[in-house]
N, C-alpha and C positions, 0 to 999 in steps of 0.2 A: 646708378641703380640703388646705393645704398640710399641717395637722399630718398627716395618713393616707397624703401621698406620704413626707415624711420617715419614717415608721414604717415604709412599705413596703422603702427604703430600706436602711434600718437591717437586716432581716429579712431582705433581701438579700445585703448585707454580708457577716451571719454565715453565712448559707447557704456561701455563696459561699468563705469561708473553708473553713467542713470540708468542703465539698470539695476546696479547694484540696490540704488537708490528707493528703484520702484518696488524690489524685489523684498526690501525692510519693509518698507507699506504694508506692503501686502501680507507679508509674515505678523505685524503688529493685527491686522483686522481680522486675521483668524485665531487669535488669544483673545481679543475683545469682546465683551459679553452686550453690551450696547446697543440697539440696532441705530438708532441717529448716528453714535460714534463708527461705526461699521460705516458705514455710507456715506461718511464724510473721507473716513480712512482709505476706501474704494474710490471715490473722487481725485482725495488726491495723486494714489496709484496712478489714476488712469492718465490725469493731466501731468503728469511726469515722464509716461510711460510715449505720451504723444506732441513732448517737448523736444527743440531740436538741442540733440546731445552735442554740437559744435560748441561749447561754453569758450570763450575768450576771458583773455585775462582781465579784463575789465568786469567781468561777470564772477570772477572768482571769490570772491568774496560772499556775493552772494549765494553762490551754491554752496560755502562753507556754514552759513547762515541756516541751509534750509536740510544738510546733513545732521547738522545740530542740533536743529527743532525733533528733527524725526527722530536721534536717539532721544532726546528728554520726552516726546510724544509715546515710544516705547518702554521707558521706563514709569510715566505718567498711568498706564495702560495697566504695567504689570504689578505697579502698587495697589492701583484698583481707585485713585485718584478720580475726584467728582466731577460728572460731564462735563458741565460745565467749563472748566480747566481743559479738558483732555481736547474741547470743541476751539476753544481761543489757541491753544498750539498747534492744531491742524489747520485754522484758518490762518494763522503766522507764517507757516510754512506753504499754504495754495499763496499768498499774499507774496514773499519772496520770491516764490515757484513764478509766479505773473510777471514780477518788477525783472524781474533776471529774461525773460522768454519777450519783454517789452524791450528789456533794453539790446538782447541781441539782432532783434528786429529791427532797429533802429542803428545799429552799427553797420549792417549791411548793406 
């Protein structure tokens, strides 16, 4: 019984992570004055929010990758940093968001 609470656990965890994950997005796109940045910011939410939260180890890097974009994408935001900039790090992070949700598809 203990191994199926540790599993649940675990399961949890990840869950619980992207949406931590989604839940920064989203928080960044309602401090954002932009509407292109807004709607790129809400994209990436949503393709996070309907990525499977199962990440394997082999994918861990890259979601360490696409946590990192999104505080520098937040901090980018909160400088007041020129579209432009603030557009190539939300497309760095859908771009990781992709290669990480390709490669878990592929390990299955």
């Amino acid at each position: 019984m203990s191994h199926i609470k540790n599993t649940n656990a675990v399961i949890d965890e990840k869950v619980a992570a992207l949406k931590l994950s989604a839940i920064k997005v989203g928080q960044i796109a309602a401090i954002a004055e932009d509407g292109e940045v807004i709607s790129a910011l809400n994209g990436l939410r949503e393709a996070i929010e309907y990525s499977d939260p199962m990440g394997i180890p082999v994918t861990a890097t890259l979601e360490a990758d696409i946590n990192f974009k999104i505080a520098e994408i937040g901090s980018a935001v909160e400088n007041g940093d020129e579209k432009e900039i603030i557009l190539k790090k939300i497309n760095f992070a859908f771009n990781k968001l992709k290669e990480r949700n390709e490669t878990l598809r592929a390990m299955k």
